[in-house]
mmCIF file of the N, C-alpha and C atoms, coordinates in Angstrom:
data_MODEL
# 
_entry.id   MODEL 
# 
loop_
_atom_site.group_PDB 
_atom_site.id 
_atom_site.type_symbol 
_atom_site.label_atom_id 
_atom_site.label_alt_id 
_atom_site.label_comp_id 
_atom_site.label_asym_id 
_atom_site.label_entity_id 
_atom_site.label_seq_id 
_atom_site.pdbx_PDB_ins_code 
_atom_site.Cartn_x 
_atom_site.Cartn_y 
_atom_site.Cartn_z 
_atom_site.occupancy 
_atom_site.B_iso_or_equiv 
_atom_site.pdbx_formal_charge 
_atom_site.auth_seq_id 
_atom_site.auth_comp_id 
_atom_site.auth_asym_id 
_atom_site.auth_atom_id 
_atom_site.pdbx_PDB_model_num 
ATOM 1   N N  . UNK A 1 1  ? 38.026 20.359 -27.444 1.00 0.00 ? 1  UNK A N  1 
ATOM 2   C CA . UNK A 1 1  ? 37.880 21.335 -26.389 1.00 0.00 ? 1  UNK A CA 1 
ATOM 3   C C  . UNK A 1 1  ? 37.365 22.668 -26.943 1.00 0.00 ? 1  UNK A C  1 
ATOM 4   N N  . UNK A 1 2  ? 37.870 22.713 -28.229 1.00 0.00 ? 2  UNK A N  1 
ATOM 5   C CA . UNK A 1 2  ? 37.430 24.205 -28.864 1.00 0.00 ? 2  UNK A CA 1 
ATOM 6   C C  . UNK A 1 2  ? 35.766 25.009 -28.818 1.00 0.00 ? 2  UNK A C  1 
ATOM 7   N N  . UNK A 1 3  ? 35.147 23.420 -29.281 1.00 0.00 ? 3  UNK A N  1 
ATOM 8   C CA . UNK A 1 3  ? 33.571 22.741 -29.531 1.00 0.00 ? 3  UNK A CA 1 
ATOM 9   C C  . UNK A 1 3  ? 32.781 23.227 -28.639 1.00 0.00 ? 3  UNK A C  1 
ATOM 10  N N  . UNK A 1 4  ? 33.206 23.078 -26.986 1.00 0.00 ? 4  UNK A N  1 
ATOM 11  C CA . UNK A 1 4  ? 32.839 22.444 -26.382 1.00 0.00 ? 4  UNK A CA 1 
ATOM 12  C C  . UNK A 1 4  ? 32.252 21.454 -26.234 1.00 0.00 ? 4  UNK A C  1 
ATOM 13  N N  . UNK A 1 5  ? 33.040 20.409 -26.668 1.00 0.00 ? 5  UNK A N  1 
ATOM 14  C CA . UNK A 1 5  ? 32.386 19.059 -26.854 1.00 0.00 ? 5  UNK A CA 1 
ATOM 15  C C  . UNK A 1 5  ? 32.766 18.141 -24.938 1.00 0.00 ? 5  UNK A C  1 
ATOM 16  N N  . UNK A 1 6  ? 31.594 17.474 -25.171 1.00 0.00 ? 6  UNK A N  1 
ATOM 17  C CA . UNK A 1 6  ? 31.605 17.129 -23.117 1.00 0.00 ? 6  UNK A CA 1 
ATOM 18  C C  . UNK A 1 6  ? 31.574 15.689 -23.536 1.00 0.00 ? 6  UNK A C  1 
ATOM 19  N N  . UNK A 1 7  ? 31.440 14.780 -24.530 1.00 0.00 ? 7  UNK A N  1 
ATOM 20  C CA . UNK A 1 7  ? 31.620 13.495 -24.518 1.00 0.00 ? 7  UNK A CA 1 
ATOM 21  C C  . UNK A 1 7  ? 32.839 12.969 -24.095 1.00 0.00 ? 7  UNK A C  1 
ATOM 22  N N  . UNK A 1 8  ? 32.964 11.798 -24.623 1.00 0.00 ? 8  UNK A N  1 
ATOM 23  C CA . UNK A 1 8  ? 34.546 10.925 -24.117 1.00 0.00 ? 8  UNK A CA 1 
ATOM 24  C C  . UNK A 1 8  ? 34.976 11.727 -25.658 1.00 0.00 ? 8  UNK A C  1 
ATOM 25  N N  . UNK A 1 9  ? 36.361 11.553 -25.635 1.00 0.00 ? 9  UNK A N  1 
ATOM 26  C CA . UNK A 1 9  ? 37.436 11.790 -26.610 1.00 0.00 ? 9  UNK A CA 1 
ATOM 27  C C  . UNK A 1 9  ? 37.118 10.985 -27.753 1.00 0.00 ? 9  UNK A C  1 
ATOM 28  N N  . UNK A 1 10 ? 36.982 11.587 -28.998 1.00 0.00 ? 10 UNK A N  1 
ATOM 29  C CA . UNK A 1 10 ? 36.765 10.896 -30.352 1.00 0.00 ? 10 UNK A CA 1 
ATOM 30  C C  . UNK A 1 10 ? 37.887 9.989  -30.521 1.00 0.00 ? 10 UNK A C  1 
ATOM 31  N N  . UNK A 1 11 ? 37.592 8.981  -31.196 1.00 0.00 ? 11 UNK A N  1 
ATOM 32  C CA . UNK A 1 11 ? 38.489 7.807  -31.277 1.00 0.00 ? 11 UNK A CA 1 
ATOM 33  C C  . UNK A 1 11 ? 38.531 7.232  -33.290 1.00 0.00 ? 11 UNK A C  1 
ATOM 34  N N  . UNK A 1 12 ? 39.692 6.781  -33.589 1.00 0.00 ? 12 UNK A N  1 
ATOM 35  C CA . UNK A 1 12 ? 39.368 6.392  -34.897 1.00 0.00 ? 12 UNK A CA 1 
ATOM 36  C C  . UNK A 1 12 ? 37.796 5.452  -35.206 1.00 0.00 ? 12 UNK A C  1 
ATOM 37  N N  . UNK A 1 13 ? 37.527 4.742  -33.764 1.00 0.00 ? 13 UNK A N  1 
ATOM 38  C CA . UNK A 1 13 ? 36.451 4.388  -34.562 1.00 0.00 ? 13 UNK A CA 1 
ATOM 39  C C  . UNK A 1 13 ? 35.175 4.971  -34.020 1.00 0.00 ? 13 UNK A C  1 
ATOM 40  N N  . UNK A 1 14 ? 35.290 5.879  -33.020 1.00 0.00 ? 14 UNK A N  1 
ATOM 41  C CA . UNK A 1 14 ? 34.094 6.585  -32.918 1.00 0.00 ? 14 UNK A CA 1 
ATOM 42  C C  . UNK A 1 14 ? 33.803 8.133  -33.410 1.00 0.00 ? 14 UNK A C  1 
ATOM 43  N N  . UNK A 1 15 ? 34.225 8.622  -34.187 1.00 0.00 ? 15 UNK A N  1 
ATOM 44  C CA . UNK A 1 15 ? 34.681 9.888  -35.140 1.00 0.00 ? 15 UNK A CA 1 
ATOM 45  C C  . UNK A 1 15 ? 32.982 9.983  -35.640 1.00 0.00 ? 15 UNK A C  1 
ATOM 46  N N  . UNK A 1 16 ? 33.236 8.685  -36.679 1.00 0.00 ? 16 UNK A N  1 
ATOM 47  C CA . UNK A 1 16 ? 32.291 8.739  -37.353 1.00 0.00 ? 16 UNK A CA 1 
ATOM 48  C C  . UNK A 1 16 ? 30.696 8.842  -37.395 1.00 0.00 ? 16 UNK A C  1 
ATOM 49  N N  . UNK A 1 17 ? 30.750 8.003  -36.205 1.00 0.00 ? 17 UNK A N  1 
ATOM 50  C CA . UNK A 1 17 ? 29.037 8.136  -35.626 1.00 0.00 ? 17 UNK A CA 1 
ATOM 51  C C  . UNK A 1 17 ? 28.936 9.658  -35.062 1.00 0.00 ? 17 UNK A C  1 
ATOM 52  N N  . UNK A 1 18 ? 29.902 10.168 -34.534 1.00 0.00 ? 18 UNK A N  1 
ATOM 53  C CA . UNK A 1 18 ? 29.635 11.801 -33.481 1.00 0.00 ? 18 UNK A CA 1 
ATOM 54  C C  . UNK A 1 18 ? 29.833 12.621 -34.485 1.00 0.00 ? 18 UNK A C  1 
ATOM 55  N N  . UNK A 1 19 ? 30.267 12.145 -36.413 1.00 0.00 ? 19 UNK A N  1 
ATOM 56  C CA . UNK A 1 19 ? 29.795 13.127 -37.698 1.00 0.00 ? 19 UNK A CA 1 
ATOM 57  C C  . UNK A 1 19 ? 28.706 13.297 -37.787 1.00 0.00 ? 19 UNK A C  1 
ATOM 58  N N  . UNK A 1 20 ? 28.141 11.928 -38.260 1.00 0.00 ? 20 UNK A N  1 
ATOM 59  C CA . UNK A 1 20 ? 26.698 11.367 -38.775 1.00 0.00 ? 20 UNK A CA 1 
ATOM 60  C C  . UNK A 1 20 ? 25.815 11.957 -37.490 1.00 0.00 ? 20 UNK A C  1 
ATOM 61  N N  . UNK A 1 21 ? 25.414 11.841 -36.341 1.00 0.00 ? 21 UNK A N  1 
ATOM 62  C CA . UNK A 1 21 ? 24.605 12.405 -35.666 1.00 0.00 ? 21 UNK A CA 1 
ATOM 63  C C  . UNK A 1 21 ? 24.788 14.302 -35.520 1.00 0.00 ? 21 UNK A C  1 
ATOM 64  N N  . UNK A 1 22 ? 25.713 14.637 -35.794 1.00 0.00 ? 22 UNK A N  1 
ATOM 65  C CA . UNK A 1 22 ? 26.018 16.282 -36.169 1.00 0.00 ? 22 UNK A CA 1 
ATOM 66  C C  . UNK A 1 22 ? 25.172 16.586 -37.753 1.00 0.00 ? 22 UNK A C  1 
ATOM 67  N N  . UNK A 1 23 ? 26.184 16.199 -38.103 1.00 0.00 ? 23 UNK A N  1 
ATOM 68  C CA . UNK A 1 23 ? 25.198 16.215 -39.819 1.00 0.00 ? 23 UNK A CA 1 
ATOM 69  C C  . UNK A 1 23 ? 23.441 15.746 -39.740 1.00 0.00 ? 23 UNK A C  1 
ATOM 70  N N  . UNK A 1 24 ? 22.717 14.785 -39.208 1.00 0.00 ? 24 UNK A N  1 
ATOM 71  C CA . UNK A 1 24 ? 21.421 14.791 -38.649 1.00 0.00 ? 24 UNK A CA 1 
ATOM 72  C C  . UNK A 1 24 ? 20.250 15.991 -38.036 1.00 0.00 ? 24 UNK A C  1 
ATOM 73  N N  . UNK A 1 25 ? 21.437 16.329 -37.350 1.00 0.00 ? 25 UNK A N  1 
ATOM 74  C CA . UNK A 1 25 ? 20.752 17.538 -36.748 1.00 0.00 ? 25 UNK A CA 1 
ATOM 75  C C  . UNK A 1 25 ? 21.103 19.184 -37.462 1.00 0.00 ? 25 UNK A C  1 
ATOM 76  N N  . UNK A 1 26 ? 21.908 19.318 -38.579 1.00 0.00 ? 26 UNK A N  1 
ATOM 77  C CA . UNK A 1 26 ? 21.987 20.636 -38.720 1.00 0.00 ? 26 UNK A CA 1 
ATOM 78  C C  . UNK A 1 26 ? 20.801 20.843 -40.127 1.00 0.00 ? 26 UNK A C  1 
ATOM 79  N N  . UNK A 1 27 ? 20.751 22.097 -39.843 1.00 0.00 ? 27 UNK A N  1 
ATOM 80  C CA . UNK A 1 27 ? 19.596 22.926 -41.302 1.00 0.00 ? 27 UNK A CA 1 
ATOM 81  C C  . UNK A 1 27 ? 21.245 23.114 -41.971 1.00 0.00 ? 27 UNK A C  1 
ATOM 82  N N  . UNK A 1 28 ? 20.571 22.158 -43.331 1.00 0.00 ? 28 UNK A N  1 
ATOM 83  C CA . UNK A 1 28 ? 21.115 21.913 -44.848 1.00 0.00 ? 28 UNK A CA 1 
ATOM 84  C C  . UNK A 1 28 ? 21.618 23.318 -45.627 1.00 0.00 ? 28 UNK A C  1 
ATOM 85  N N  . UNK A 1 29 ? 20.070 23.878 -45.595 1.00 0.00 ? 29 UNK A N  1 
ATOM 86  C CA . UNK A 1 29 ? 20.461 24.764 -46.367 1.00 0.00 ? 29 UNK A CA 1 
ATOM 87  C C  . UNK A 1 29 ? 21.348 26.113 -45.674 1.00 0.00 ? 29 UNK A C  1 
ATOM 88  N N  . UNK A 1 30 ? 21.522 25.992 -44.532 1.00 0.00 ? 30 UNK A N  1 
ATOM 89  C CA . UNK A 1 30 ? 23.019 26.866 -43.836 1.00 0.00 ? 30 UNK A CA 1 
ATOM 90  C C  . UNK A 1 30 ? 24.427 25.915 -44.062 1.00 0.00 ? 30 UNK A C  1 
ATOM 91  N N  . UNK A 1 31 ? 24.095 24.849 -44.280 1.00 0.00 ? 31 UNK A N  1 
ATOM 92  C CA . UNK A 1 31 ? 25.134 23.932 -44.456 1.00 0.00 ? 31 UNK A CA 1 
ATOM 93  C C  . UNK A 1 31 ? 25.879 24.667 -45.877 1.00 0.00 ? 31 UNK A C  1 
ATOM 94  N N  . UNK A 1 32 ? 24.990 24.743 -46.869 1.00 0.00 ? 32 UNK A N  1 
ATOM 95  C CA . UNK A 1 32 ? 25.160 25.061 -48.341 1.00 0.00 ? 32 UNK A CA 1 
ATOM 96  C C  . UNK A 1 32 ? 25.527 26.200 -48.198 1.00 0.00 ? 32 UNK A C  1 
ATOM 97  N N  . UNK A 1 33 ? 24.960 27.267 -47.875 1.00 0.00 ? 33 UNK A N  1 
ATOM 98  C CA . UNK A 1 33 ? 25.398 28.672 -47.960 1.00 0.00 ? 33 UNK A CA 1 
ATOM 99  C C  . UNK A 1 33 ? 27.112 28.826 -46.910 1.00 0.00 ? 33 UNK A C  1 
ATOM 100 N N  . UNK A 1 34 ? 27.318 28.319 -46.297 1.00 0.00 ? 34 UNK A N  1 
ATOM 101 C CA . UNK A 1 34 ? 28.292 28.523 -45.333 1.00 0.00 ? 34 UNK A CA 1 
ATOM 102 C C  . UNK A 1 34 ? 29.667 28.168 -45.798 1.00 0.00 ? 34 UNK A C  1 
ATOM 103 N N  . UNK A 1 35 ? 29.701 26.887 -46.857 1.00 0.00 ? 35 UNK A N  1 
ATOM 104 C CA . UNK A 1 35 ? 30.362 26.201 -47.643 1.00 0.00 ? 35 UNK A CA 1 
ATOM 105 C C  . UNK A 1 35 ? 30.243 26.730 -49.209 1.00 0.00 ? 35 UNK A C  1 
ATOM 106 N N  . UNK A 1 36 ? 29.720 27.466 -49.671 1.00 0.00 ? 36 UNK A N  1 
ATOM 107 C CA . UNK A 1 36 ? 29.643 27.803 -50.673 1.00 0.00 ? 36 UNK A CA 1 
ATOM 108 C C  . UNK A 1 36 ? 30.720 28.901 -51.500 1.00 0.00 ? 36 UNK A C  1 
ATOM 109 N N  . UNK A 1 37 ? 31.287 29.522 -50.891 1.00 0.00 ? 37 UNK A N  1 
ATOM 110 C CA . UNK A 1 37 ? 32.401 30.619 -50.925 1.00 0.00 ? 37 UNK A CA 1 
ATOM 111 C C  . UNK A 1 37 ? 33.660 29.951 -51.073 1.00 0.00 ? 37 UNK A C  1 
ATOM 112 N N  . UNK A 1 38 ? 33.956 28.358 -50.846 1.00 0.00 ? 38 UNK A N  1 
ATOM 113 C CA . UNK A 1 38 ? 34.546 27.653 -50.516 1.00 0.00 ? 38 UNK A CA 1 
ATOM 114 C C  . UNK A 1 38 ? 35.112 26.863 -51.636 1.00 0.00 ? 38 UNK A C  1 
ATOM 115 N N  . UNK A 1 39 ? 33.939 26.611 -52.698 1.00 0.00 ? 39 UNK A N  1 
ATOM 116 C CA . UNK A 1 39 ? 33.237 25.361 -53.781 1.00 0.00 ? 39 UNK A CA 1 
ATOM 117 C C  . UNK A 1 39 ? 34.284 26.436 -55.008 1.00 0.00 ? 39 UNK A C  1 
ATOM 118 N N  . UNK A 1 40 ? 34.781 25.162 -55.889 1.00 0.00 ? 40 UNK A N  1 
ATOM 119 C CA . UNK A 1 40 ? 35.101 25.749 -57.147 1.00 0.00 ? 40 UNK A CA 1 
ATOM 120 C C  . UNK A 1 40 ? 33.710 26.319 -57.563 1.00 0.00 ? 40 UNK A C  1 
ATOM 121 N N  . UNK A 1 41 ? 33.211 27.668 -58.889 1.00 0.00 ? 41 UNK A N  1 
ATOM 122 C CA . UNK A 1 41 ? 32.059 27.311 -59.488 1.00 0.00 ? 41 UNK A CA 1 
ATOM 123 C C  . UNK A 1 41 ? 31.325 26.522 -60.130 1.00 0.00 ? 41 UNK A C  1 
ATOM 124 N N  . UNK A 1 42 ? 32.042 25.445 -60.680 1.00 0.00 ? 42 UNK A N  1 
ATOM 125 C CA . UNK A 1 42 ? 32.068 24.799 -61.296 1.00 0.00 ? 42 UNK A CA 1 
ATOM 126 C C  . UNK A 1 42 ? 31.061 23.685 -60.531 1.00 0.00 ? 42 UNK A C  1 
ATOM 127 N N  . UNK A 1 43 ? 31.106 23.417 -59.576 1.00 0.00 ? 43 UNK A N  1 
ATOM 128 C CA . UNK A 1 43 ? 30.450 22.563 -58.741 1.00 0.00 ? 43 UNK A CA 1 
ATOM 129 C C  . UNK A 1 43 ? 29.046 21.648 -58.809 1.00 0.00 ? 43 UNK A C  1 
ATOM 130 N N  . UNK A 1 44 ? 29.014 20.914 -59.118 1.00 0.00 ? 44 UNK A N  1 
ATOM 131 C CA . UNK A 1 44 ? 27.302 20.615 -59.052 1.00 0.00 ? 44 UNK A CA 1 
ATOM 132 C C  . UNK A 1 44 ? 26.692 20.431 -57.281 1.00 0.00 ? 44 UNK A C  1 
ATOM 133 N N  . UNK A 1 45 ? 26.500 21.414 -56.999 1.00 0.00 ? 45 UNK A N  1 
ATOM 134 C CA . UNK A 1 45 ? 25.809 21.541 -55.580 1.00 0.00 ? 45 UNK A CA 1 
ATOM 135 C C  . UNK A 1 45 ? 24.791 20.987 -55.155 1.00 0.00 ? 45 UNK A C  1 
ATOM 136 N N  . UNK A 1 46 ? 23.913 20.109 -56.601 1.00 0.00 ? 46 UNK A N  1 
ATOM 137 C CA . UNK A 1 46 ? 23.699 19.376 -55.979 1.00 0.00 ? 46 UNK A CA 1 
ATOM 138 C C  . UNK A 1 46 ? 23.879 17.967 -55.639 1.00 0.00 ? 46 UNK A C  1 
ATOM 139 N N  . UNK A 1 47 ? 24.949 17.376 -55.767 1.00 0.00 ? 47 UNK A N  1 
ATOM 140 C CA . UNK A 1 47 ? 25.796 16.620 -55.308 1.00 0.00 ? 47 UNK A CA 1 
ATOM 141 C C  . UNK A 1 47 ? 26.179 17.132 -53.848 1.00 0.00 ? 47 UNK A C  1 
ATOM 142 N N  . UNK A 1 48 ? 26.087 18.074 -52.819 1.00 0.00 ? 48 UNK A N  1 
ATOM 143 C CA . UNK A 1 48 ? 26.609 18.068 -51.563 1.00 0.00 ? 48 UNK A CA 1 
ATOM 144 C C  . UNK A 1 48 ? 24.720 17.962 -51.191 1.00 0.00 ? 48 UNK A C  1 
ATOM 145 N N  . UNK A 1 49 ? 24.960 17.090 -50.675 1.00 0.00 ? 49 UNK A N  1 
ATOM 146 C CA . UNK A 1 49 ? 23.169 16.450 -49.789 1.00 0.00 ? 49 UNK A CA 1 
ATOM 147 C C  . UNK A 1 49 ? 24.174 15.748 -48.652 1.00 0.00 ? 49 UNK A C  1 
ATOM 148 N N  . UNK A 1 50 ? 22.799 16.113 -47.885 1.00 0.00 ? 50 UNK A N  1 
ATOM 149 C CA . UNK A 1 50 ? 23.169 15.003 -46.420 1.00 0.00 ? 50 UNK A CA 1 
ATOM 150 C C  . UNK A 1 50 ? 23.353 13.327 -46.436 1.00 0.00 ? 50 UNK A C  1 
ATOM 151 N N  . UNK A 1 51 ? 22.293 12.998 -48.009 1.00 0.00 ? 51 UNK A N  1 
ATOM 152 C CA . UNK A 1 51 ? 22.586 11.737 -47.675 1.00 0.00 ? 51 UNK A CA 1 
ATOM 153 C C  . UNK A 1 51 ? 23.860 11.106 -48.129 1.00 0.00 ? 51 UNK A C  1 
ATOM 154 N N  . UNK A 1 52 ? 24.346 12.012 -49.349 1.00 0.00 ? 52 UNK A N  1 
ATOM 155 C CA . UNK A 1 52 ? 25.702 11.834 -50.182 1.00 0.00 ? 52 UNK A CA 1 
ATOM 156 C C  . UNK A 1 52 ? 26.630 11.432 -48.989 1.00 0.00 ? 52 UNK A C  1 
ATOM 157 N N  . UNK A 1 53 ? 27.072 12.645 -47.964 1.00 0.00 ? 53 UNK A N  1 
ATOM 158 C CA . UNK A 1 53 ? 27.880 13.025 -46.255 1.00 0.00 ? 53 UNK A CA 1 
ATOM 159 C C  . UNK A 1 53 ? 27.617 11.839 -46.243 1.00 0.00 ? 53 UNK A C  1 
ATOM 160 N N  . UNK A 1 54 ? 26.320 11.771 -45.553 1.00 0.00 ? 54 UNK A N  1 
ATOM 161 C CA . UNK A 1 54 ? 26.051 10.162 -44.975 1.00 0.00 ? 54 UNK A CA 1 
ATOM 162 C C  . UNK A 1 54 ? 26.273 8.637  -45.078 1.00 0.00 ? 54 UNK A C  1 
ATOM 163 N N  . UNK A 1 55 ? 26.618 8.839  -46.803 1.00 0.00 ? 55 UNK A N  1 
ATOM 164 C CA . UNK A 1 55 ? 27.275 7.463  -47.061 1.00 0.00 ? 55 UNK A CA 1 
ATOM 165 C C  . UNK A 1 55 ? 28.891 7.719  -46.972 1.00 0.00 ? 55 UNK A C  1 
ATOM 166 N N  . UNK A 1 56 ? 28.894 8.396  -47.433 1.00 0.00 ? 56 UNK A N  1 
ATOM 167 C CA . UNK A 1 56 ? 30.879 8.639  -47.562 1.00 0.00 ? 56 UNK A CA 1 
ATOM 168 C C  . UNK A 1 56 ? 31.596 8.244  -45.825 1.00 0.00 ? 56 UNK A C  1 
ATOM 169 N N  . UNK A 1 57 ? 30.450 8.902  -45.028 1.00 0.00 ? 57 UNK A N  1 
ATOM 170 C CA . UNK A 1 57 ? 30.707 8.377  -44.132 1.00 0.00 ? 57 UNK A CA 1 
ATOM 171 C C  . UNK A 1 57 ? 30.654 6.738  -43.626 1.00 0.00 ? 57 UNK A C  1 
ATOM 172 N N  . UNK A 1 58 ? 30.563 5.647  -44.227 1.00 0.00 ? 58 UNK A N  1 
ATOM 173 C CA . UNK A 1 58 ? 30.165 4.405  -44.666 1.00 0.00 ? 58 UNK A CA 1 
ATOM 174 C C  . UNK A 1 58 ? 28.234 4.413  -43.716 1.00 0.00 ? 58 UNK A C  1 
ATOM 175 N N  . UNK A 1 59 ? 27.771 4.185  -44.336 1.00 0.00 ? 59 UNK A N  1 
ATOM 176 C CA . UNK A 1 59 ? 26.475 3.742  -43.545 1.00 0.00 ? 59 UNK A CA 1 
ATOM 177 C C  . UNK A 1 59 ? 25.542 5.090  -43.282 1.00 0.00 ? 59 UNK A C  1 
# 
């Protein structure tokens, strides 16, 4: 409700597809900067990619 999200109610098994099509559509590199304040330094950043998200998410 926070979202305003207008779909049906996320479900354990529909979570994942309404990630993966979010993650699809956002600019990356606001992804990185937004999350970055966040990251030990230590981090290899580039290890956070969309397609990395994309599998963790299975598929």
């Amino acid at each position: 409700m926070q979202t305003g999200w207008k779909d049906a109610p996320l479900t354990e098994s529909t979570w994942r597809n309404a990630v993966r099509q979010r993650l699809l559509n956002l600019k990356w590199e606001r992804i990185i900067e937004d999350v970055r304040p966040f990251l030990e330094p230590t981090i290899d950043l580039n290890l956070l990619t969309r397609d990395n998200l994309l599998g963790l998410l299975g598929g």
